[in-house]
N, C-alpha and C positions, 0 to 999 in steps of 0.2 A: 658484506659484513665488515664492520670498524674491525682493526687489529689494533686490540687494545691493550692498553699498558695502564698501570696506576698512575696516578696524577702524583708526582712529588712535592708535595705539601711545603719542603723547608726553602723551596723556588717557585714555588705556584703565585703567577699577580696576584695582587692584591685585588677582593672586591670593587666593584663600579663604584665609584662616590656619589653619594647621594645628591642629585644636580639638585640648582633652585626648582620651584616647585614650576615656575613659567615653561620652564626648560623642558619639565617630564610632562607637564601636559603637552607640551608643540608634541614632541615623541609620539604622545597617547593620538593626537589627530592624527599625525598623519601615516603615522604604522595602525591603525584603530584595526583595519580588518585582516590583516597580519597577523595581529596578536590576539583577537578571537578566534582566528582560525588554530594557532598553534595551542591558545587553552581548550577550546573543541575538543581537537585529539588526541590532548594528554589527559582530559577528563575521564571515569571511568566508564565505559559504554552501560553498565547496568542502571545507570542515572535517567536512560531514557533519552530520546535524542530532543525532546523540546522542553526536558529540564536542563539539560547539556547547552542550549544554545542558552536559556537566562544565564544559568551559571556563567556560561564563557563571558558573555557581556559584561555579567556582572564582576566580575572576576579581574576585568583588563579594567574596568572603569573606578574600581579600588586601589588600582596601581599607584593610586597619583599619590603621592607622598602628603604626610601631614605638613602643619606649617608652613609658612616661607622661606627661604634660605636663598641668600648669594654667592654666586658662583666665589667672592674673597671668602665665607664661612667653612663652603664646602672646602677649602683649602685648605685654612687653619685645622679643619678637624684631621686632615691626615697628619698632623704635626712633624711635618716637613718635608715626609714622605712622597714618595715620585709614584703615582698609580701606575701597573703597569700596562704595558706599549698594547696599543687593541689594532688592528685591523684601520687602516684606515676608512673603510666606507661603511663603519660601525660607530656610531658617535654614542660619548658616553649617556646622556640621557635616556635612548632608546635602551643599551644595556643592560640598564639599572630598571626600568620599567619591565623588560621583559626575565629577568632574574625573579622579579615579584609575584608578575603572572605566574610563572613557572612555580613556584615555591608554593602559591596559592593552591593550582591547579593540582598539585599534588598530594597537598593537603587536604583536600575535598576526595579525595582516593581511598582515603585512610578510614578504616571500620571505626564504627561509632562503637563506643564502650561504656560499662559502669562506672569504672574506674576513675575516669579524666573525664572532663567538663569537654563539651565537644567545641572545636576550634569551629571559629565563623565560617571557612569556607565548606565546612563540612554539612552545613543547613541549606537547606531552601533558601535563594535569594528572594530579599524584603525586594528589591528592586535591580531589574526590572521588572515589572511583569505585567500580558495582556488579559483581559477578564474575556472570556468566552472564546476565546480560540488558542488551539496549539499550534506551534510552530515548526517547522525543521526543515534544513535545507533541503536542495530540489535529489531525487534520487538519480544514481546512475548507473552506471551497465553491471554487468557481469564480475569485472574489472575489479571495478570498486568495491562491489556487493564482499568478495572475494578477500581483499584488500580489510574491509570493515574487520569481518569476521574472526581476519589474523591476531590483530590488532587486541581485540578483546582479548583473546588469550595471552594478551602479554600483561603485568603490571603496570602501573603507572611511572616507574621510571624505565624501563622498557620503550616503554611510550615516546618519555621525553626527548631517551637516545633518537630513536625515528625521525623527531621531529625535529629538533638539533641540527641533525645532518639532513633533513631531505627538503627542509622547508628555510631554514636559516642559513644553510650551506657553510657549517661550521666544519675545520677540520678536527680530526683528532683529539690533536688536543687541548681544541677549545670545547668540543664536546664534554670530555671527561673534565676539565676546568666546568664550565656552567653547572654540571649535576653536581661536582663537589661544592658547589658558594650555595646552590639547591638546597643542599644538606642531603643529598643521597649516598646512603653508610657505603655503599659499594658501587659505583660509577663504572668501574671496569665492567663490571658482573653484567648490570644495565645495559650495556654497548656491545657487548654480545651477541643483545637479545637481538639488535637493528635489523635484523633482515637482508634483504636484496637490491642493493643500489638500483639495480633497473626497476624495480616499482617504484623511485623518488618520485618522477612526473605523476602518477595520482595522487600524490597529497596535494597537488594541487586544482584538483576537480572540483566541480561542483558538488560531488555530493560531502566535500567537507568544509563548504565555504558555508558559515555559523550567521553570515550580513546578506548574503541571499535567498531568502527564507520562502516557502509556502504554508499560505495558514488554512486550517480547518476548524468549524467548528465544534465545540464539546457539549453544549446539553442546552440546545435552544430550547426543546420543550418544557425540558424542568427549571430551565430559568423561568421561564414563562409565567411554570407555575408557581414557582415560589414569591415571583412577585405578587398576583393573586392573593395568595397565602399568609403576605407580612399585613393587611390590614386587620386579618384575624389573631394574629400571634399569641398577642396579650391574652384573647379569650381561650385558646387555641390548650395556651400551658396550662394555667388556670383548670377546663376541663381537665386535662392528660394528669395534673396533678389528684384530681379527686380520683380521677380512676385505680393510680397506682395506689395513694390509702386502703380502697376496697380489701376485704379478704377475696382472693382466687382474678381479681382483676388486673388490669392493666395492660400492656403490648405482650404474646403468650410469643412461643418459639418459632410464628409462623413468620419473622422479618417483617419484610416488608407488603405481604398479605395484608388487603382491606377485612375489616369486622366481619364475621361469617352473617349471615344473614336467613340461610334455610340450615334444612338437616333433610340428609336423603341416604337411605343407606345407598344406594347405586353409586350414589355422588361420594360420599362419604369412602366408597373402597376405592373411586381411583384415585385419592389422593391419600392414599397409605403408601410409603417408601416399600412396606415392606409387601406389598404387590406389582411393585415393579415387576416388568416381562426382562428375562436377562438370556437371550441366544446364548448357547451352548458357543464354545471359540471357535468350533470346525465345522458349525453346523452350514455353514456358505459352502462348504466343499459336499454335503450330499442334499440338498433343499433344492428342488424343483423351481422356487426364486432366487434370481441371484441381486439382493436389491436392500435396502437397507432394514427389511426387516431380519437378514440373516448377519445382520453385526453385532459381533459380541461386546458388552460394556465391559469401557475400557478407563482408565485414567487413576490418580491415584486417589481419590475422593471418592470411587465408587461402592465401599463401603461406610462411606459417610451418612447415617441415617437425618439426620438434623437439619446437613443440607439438602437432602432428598424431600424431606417433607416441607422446606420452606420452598424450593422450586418448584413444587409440585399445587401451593398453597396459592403461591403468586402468580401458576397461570391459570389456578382455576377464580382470582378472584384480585386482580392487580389495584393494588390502594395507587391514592392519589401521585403517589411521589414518584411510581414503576414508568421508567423510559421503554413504552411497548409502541414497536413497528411490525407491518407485515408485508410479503408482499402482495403485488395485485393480484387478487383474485382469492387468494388466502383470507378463511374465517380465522378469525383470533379466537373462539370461545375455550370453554375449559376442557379438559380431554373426555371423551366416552366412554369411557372404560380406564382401566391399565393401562398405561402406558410402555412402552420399551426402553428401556436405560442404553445408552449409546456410549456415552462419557460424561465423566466426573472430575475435575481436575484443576490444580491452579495452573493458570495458562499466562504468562506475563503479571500485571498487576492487579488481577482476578481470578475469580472464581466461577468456572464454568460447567454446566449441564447441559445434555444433547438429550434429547426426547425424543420420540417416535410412535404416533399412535394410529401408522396405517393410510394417515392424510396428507400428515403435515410433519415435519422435524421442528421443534421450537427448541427455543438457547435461551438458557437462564446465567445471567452471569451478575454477581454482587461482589464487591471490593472484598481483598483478600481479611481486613477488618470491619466487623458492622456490615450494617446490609443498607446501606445510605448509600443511593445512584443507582440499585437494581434496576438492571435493564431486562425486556422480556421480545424473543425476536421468533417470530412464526414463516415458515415458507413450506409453499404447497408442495409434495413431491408424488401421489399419486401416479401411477404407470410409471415409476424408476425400475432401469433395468440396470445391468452390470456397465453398460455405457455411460447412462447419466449418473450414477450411484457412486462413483469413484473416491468422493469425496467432499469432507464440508468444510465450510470457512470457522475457525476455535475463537480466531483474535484480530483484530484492529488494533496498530498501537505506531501512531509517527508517520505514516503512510506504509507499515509492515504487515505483511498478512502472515496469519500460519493456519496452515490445512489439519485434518485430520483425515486421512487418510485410508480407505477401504481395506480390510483386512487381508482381500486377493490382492494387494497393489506388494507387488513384489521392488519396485526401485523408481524414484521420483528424481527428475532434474529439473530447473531453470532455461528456460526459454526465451532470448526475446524476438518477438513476431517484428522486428522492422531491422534486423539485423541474421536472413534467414540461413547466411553461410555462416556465421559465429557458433562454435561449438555448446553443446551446453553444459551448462555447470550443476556436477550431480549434489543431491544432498542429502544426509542422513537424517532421518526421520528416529526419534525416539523407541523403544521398544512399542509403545503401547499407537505407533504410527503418527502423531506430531510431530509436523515437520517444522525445522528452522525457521525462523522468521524472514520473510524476501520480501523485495522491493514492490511493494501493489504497482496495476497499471496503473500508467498515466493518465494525471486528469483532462478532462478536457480544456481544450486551450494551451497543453504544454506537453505536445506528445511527440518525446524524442528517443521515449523507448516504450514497450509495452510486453511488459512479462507476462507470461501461461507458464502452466507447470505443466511438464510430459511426464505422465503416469503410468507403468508398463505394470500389468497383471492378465490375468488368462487369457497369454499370449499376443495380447495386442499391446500397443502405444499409444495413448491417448494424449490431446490437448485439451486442456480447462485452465481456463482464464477469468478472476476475479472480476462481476457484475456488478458487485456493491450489495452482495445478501447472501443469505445461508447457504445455498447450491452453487458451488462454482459452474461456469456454461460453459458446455463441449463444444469444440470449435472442429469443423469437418469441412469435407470438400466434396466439388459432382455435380452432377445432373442429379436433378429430383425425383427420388426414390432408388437413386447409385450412389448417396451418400457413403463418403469412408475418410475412413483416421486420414489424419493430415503427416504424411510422411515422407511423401515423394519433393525432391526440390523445388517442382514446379509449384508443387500446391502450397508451400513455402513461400515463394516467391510472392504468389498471389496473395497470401495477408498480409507479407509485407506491407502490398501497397495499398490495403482498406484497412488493419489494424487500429487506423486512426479515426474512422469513422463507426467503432463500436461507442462512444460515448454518447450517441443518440440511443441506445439501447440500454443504456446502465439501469438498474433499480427497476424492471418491467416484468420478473419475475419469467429471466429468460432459461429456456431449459439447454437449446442445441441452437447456436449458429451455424449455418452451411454457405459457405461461397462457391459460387460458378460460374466459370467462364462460356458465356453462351457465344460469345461469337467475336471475330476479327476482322479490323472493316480496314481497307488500304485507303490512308486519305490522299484529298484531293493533290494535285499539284506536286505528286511523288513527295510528298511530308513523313513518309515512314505509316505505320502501320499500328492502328488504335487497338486498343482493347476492352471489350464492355465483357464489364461481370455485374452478377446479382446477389446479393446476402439479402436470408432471410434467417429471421430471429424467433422461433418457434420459440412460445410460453408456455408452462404448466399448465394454465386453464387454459388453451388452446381456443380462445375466441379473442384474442388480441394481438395474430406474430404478425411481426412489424418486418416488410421489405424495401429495400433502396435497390436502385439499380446506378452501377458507378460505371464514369466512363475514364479511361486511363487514356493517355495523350503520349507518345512516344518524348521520352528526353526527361520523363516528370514521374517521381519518386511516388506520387500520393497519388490515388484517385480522385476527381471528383463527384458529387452526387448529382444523378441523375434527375432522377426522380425517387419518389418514396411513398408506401402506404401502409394504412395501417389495418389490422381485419383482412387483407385481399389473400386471396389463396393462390396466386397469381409467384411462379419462381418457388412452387411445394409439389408434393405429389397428385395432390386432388386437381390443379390447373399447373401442369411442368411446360409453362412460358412464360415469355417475358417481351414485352417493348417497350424503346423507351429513345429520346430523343435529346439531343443538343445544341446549343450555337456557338460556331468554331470557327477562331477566325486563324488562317493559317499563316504561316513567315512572309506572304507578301502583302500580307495586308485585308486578303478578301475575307468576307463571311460568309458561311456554309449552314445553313441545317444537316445536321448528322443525326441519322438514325438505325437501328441494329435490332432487329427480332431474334426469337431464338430459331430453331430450325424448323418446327411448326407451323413460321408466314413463310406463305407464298409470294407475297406481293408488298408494297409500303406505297402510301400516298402522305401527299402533304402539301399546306392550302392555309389561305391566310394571308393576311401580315405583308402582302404584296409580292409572294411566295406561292407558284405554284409546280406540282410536278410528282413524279409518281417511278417506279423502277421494280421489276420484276427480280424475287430475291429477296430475301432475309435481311439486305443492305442498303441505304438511300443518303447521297449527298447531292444538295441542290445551293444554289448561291443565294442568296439574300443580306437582306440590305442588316445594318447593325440597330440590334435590338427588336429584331421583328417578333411576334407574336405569332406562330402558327397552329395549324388544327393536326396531329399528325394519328392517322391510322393504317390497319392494315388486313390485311386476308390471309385466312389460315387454310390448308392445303387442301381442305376439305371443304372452301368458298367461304366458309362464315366470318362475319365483319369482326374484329377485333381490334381493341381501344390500346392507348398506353398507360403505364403503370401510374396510376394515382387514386 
């Protein structure tokens, strides 16, 4: 922490002089990602991080002074004045640019009022901006996550302080100088706030660099449709306007619900709010299920009638404009009955509802104003017990998830699976069990960390890890039908190093991931010693879990895939085996076919490809030529022929 003093105003230099305009743009190139990154994270983090990144853009590329002016103008105007003495390897251009950002970026901090007309940097930037995707830089560890969430609880000159010193490498008191020419009423106060010099080196990470960005996209569907839509428009207002004239017509209080079209009283009661099913809060502690029908609704909107009956409108009858997904195997239709209230609440920049009607959980969630973008989200959950049931996904926002939490879930932390000795980082979940917002996994093609939450409730620890849908998937270890929580280091270790090969599984409506080590094969030519595992990806409708068998290579962080199938029962309890084969060429050069059964083969043959040869044992390495194509099978203890995994 700075030991701070007030700045003495009747000796303080004098402001950066305003260079010619050529001068502050050279500055604006070549510091450009420098001074987005410092407007980044003096911005306020409630902006959101991919209004945070236009803003910073927009914000450093404002910098540039009006007018033209030469360096003889900028002189006269101090009228004879000597600016004072800066730093040598601080040139004034750059200075006076980044005193702009700064002033700006803080300015965009400041609550909008009735009172005062709001200052430009306090809007939405006109420019930049991308139409159909959000952006924001890449996430990073625990570290940072940590680091982020500091940060928000400080002010925006707070902020400044931090960035001053850990990113500009200002001292003293040039820090307290910069926030005073800032305009910050109290500069000492600010400098305080700074923090812990040893967290300096994360401001310079990735996940606060504003110029390396990953995008997503935001509403392919409803773009879709609105294009469809615009050749109607004209006729479109036209009708909507006769309707609203009508007495008793027009859009009634059901949102974004399409025109009703039957009348059934069956139908008719389960879409009354005021038949909503509402679990007793303890009723999970004496109920013979322990599974989401014994969670009690929660959030602060769950005696909101209005939006009860507009979620309930919209999934029994979703108009044109409703963003509705589900996943495999999951009916969308409207609910059977009553429904179960779960949660009600604004969650980030929404409005969300959890439902439960025995089959399915669905998520109603519509903007915190108007009901323009309602989105409608279904996943199957059928046979949830206290293990799958732990928890659902509330929010998406920037690459952030937040959970909601099982009412037995007594303490939640952060995990991440490619870093198994790193401790976790615990977090505090809301009364009503929303949790903070953390870093989602990794996408695919960029997996250099991959967060689970560890969830501890009646008396176990659990892993679940973000799929890309309403039920997070339990992640376990074992032999097939020994599955268990993932706790021990070894079993650790082992996601580690397949972690990265969950994104062939994302969006497949996974319920339970389980990995196993079936076997260790000594390779040839004393190369150290392999290891083959199997992940299989059990799904709610249980006629699509999807298995790969990876084979790990001593010296090498990741696994590769083996083989893979989808449908096979093959690496589950109905068939607890696995074979599967490789081609490995070792440190001097040769190639090998490798192959590894579980403990069930007796024998391993293999043929083909100019390749023949066979080995008693669960193990087989033969030489062949590079790129051979081979047949590979084998015998189970009991004689019967058995194939490899595909």
């Amino acid at each position: 922490m700075l030991n701070v003093t007030a700045p003495d105003t009747a000796t303080r230099p004098l402001s950066p002089v305003p260079p010619d305009v050529e001068q502050a743009e050279a500055a604006i190139v070549e510091h450009y990602p420098r001074l987005v990154r410092l407007a980044y994270l003096v911005l306020p983090p409630t902006l959101g991080r991919n209004r945070r990144v236009l803003t910073a853009h927009s914000l450093v590329q404002r910098a540039l002074p009006r007018g033209r002016r030469d360096s003889g103008a900028a002189a006269a105007a101090v009228r004879g004045g000597v600016p004072g003495q800066r730093d040598g390897a601080e040139d004034s251009g750059y200075a006076y640019v980044r005193l702009r950002v700064l002033r700006a970026a803080l300015e965009a901090g400041v609550p909008l009022t009735f009172r005062a007309l709001p200052r430009r940097a306090q809007l939405p930037p006109v420019l930049p901006q991308v139409w159909g995707l959000r952006l924001f830089p890449r996430s990073g560890g625990a570290e940072e996550l940590a680091l982020d969430q500091w940060l928000a609880t400080l002010d925006g000159p707070g902020r400044a302080a931090c960035v001053l010193r850990a990113l500009e490498r200002l001292s003293e008191p040039e820090v307290l100088r910069v926030l005073d020419e800032a305009g910050v009423p109290d500069p000492a106060g600010a400098a305080r706030e700074s923090g812990d010099p040893a967290n300096d080196a994360l401001f310079a990470s990735p996940e606060f660099d504003p110029c390396v960005l990953q995008a997503r996209p935001t509403d392919l569907l409803r773009r879709r449709r609105l294009g469809r839509a615009a050749l109607a428009a004209g006729a479109a207002l036209a009708v909507c306007g006769a309707l609203l004239a009508l007495p008793g017509g027009g859009w009634g209080s059901d949102g974004a619900a399409a025109p009703l079209y039957a009348r059934n009283a069956a139908a008719e009661q389960a879409l009354d709010p005021a038949k909503l099913v509402r679990a007793a809060p303890t009723l999970w502690r004496t109920s013979s299920r322990t599974d989401f029908s014994t969670w009690p609704a929660r959030g602060d909107r769950a005696g909101d009638t209005e939006l009860l009956r507009r979620a309930l409108a919209v999934w029994a009858r979703p108009g044109p404009t409703v963003v509705t997904s589900a996943t495999a195997g999951t009916p969308a239709g409207p609910p059977m009955g009553p429904a179960q209230l779960l949660f009600a609440g604004a969650v980030d920049q929404a409005v969300v509802v959890l439902m439960y009607d025995g089959l399915r959980v669905v998520r109603y969630a519509e903007p915190r104003t108007g009901t323009a973008g309602a989105a409608l989200d279904f996943a199957r959950t059928d046979g949830a017990s206290a293990e799958t049931a732990t928890a659902l996904v509330l929010s998406r926002v920037d690459g952030n998830v937040r959970y909601l939490t099982a009412p037995w879930v007594t303490g939640t932390a952060l995990r991440d699976l490619l870093k198994p000795a790193a401790p976790v980082v615990a977090l505090k979940p809301t009364p009503d069990g929303v949790t903070p917002p953390v870093a989602g996994p990794a996408p695919a093609g960029s997996c250099t960390s991959w967060n689970a939450l560890a969830v501890t409730g009646d008396g176990a620890t659990r892993l679940i890890t973000d799929l890309g849908e309403l039920t997070p998937a339990r992640l376990t270890s074992g032999a097939p039908g020994a599955e268990r929580d993932v706790t021990e280091a070894a079993e650790l270790g082992d996601w580690s190093r397949i972690a990265c090969l969950l994104p062939a599984v994302r969006s497949h409506g996974v319920r339970t991931v389980n990995a196993w080590t079936y076997a260790k094969q000594p390779l040839p030519e004393g190369d150290g010693t392999a290891a083959w595992l199997c992940t299989r990806a059990e799904t709610w409708q249980g006629a699509a879990d999807r298995v790969q068998a990876q084979f790990l290579a001593p010296g090498t962080a990741m696994a590769a895939q083996a083989a893979r199938s989808e449908g096979s029962a093959a690496c589950g309890p109905r068939e607890p085996r696995v074979l599967a084969g490789v081609l490995w060429k070792s440190r001097a050069g040769q190639w090998y076919v490798l192959a590894a059964g579980s403990a069930q083969f007796a024998s391993l043959s293999v043929s083909g490809g100019g390749v023949s040869g066979s080995a008693n044992g669960n193990r087989l390495a033969v030489k062949a030529p590079a790129g051979a194509q081979v047949d590979l099978s084998g015998r189970l203890t009991d004689g019967t022929k058995a194939g490899v995994l595909r």
